[in-house]
C-alpha positions in Angstrom: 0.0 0.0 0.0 1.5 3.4 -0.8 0.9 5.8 1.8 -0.4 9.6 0.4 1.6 12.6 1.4 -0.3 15.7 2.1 0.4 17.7 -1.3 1.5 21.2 -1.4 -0.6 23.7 -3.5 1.9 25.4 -6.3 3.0 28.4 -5.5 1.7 30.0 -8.6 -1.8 29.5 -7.0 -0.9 30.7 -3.5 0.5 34.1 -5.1 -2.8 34.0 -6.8 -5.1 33.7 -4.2 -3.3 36.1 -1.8 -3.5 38.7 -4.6 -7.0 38.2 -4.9 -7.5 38.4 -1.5 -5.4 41.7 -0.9 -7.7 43.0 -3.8 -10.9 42.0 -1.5 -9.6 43.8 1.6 -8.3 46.8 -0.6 -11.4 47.3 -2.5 -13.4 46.7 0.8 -11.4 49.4 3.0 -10.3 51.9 0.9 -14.0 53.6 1.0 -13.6 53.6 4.9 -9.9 55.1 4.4 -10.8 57.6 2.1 -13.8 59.0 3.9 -11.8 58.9 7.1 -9.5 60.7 5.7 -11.7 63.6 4.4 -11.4 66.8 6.8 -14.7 68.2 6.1 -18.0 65.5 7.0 -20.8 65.6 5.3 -23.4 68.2 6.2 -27.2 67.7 7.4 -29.4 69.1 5.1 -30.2 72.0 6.9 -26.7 73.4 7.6 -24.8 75.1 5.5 -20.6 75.7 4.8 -20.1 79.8 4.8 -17.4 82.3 5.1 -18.3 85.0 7.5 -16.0 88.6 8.1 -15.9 88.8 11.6 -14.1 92.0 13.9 -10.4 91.3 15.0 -10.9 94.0 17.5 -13.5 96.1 19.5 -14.5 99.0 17.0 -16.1 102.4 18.3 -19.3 103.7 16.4 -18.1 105.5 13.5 -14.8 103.7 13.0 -13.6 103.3 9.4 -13.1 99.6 8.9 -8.8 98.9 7.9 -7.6 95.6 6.3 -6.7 94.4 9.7 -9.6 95.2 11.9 -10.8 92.3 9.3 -10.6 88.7 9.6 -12.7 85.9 7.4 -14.2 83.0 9.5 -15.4 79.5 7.5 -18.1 77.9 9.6 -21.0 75.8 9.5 -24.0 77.0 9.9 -27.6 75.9 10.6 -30.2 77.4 8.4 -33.8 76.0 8.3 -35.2 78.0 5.9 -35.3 77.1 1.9 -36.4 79.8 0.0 -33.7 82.5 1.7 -29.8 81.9 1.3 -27.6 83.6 4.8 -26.6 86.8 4.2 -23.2 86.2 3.4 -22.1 89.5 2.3 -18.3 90.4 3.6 -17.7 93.4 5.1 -14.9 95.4 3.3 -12.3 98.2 3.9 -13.9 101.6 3.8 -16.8 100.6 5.6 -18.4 102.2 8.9 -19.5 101.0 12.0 -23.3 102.0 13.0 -22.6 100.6 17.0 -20.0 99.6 18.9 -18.7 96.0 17.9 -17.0 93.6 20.4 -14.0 91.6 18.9 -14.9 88.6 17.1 -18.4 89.5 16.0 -20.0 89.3 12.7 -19.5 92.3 10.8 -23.0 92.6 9.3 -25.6 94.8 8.1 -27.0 97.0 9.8 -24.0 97.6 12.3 -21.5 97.8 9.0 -22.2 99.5 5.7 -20.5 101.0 2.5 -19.6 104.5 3.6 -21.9 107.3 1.8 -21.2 108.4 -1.4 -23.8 111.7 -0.8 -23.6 113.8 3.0 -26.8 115.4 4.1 -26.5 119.2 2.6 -24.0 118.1 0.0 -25.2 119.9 -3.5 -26.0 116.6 -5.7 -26.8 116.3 -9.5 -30.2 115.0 -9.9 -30.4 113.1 -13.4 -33.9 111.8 -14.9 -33.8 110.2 -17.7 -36.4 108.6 -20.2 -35.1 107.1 -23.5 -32.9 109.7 -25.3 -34.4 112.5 -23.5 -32.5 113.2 -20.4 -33.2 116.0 -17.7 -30.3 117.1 -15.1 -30.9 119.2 -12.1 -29.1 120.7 -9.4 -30.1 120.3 -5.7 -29.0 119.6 -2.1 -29.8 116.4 -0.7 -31.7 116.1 2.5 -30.1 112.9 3.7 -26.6 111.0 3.8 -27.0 107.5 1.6 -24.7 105.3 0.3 -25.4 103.6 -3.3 -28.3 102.6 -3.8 -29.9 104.2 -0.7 -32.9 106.7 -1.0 -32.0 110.3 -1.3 -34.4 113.2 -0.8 -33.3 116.6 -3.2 -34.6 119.6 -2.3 -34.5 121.6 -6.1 -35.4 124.7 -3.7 -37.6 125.9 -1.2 -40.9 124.3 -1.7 -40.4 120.9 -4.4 -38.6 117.7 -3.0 -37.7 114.6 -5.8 -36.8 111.4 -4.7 -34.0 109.3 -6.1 -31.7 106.5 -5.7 -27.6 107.7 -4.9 -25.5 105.8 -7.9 -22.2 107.8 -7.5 -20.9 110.6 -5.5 -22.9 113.0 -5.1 -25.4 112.2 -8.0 -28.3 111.0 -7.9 -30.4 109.4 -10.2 -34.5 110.0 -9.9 -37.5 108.0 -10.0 
């Protein structure tokens, strides 16, 4: 009787099966790897990723925002609401403070804006236009806006217009 010895598998088929196996546990993990790897985790669908200006000092009522009273802030945020984006807008240099802001807050509207482009009794140009005709008038206006703002122009003692301010000290009319 011959006896059987245990036989070996080739080593071309171990290579192959420990290839296929590494394949398994790479294809398996690297997912996992990947999105543990990933700084920034998914976000809920009611938060949302935004950049933020925020004061790197206390600022006095008045105070003419510099570069580096300045600094931008990413956050998360959570905002329940669909229809309406956050306000997002960044405060920039040349702005004004309306209140006194602590360090590290927001630098928003109303307590920031674009500094005035007309000054309450500043003499304004007052520009209506329709088509090709065009009518420009001189007045003084009754109230300190920055672009876009309303301005009141007195064109003298008893008629007022009303316009929007579109550049210094000019205003265009409704």
């Amino acid at each position: 009787m011959m006896r059987s010895t245990p036989t070996r598998p080739a080593p071309l088929v171990v290579v192959y099966l420990l290839s296929l196996l590494a394949a398994v546990l790479v294809t398996s993990l690297l997912p996992v790897a990947l999105q543990a790897q990933d700084a920034t985790p998914a976000l809920r669908h009611d938060q949302r990723r935004v950049s933020l200006t925020v004061a790197t000092r206390d600022l006095a009522r008045g105070d003419t925002l510099r570069s580096e009273d300045i600094a931008v802030r990413d956050t998360v945020i959570t905002w329940r609401w669909n229809g309406i984006a956050p306000d997002t807008t960044r405060a920039l240099t040349g702005w004004v403070t309306r209140r006194h802001i602590a360090a590290g807050e927001v630098l928003r509207a109303p307590a920031v804006t674009p500094p005035p482009v007309i000054a309450s009794g500043a003499t304004v140009t007052a520009i209506w236009q329709d088509g090709p005709l065009k009518l420009v008038l001189s007045g003084v206006a009754t109230n300190t806006a920055t672009v876009g703002a309303p301005v009141g122009v007195r064109i003298d003692r008893t008629r007022r217009l009303d316009g929007i301010a579109i550049a210094p000290n000019t205003v265009r009319l409704r």
